[in-house]
C-alpha positions as a Markdown table, in Angstrom:
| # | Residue | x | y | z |
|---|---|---|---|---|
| 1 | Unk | 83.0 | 87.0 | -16.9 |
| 2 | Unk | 80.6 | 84.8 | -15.0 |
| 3 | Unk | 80.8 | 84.4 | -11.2 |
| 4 | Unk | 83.1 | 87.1 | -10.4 |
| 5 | Unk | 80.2 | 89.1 | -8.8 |
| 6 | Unk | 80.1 | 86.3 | -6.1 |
| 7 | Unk | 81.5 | 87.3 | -3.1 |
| 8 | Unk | 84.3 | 84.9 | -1.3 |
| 9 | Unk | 86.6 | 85.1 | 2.1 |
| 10 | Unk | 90.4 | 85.4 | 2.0 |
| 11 | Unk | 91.0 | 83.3 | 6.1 |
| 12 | Unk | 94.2 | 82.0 | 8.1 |
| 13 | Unk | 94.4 | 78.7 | 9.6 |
| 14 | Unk | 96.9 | 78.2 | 12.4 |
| 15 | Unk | 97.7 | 75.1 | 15.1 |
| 16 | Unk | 98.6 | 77.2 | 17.7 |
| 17 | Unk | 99.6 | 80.8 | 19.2 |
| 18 | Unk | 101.8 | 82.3 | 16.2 |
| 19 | Unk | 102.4 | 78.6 | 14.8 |
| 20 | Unk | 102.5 | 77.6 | 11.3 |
| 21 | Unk | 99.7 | 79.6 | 9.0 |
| 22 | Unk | 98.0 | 79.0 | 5.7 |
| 23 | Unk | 96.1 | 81.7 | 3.5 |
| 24 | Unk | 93.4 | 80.4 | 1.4 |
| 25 | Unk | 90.3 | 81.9 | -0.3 |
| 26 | Unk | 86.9 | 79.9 | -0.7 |
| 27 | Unk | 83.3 | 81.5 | -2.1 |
| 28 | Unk | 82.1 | 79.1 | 0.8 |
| 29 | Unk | 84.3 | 79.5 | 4.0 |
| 30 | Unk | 82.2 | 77.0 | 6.7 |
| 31 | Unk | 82.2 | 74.6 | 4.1 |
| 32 | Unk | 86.1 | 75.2 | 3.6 |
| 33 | Unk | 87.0 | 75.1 | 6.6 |
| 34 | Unk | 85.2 | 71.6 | 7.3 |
| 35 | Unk | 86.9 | 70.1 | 4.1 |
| 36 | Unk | 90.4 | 71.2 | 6.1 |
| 37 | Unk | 89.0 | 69.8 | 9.2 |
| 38 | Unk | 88.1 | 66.1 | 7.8 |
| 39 | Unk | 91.2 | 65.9 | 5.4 |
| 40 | Unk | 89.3 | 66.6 | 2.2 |
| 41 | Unk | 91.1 | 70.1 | 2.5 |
| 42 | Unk | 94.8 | 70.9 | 1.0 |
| 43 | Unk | 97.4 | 68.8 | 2.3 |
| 44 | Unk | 99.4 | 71.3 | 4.4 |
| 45 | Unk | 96.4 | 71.7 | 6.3 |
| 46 | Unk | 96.1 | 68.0 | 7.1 |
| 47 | Unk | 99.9 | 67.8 | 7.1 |
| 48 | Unk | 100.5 | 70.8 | 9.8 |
| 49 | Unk | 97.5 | 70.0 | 12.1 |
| 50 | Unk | 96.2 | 73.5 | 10.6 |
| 51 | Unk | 92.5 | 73.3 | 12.0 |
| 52 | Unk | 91.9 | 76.5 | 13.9 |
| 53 | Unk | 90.6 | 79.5 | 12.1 |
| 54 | Unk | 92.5 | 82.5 | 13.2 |
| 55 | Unk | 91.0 | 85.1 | 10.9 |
| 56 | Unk | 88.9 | 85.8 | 7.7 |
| 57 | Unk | 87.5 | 88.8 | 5.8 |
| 58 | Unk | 84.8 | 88.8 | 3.5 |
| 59 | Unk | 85.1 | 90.4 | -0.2 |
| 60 | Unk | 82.5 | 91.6 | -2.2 |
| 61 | Unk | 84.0 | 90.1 | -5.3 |
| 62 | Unk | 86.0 | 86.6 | -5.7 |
| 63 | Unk | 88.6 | 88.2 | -7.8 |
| 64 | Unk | 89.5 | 90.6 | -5.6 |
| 65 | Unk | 89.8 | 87.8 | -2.6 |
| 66 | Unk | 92.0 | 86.0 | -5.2 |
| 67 | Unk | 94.1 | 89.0 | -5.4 |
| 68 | Unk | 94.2 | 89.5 | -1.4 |
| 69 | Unk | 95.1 | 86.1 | -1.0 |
| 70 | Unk | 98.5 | 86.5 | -3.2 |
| 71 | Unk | 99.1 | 89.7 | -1.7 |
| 72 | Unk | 98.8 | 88.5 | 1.9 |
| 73 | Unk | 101.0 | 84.8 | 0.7 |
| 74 | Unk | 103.9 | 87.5 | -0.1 |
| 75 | Unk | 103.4 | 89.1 | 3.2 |
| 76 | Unk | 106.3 | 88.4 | 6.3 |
| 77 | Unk | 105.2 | 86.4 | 8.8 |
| 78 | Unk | 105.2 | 89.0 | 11.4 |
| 79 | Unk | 102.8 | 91.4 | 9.4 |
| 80 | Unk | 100.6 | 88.0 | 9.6 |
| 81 | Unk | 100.4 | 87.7 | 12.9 |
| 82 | Unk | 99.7 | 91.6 | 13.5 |
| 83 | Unk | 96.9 | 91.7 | 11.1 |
| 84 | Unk | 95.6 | 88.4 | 13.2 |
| 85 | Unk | 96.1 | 89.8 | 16.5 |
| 86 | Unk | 94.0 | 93.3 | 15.5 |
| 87 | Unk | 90.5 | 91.2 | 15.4 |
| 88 | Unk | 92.1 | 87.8 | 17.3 |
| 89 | Unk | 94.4 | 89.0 | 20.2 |
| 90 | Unk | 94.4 | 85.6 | 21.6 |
| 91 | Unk | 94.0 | 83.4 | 18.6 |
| 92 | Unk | 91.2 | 81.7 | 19.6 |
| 93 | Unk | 89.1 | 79.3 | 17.1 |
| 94 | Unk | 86.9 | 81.6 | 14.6 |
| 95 | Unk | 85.1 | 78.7 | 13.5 |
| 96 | Unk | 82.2 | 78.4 | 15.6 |
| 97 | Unk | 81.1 | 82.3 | 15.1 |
| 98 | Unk | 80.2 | 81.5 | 11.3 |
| 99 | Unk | 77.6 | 78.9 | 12.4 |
């Protein structure tokens, strides 16, 4: 199947210290994460104030960040916020490391 060597990111945007959260996966997170930042992004983003990138991973494979995405949507809230806090103890804004 074409393009599902390309690699992608599975992230978490959050407004604040263990606030509201959305999972999403991109092949292109900077450019993602500015489309969520200037309102071209999903709604909920927009909607929630959901500008601060609280964590991401990087997959080999698009397909398999698909899959880690819906695996991580089904997760509790609290297993969220634990995988955040193991790279992001204080939730700072990711952003500005992937420039």
């Amino acid at each position: 199947m074409a393009g599902t060597k390309q690699g992608g990111w599975v992230y978490m945007m959050a407004d604040r210290y263990r606030g509201t959260l959305y999972v999403g996966v991109t092949s292109d997170l900077a450019s993602r994460i500015h489309q969520h930042r200037t309102g071209s992004g999903f709604d909920f983003c927009g909607r929630y104030s959901l500008y601060r990138l609280v964590w991401a991973e990087r997959g080999e494979n698009i397909v398999d960040c698909i899959e880690q995405e819906k695996r991580l949507k089904r997760w509790r809230r609290q297993w969220k916020f634990d995988l955040i806090e193991r790279s992001n103890p204080d939730w700072r804004d990711m952003f500005e490391l992937l420039n």
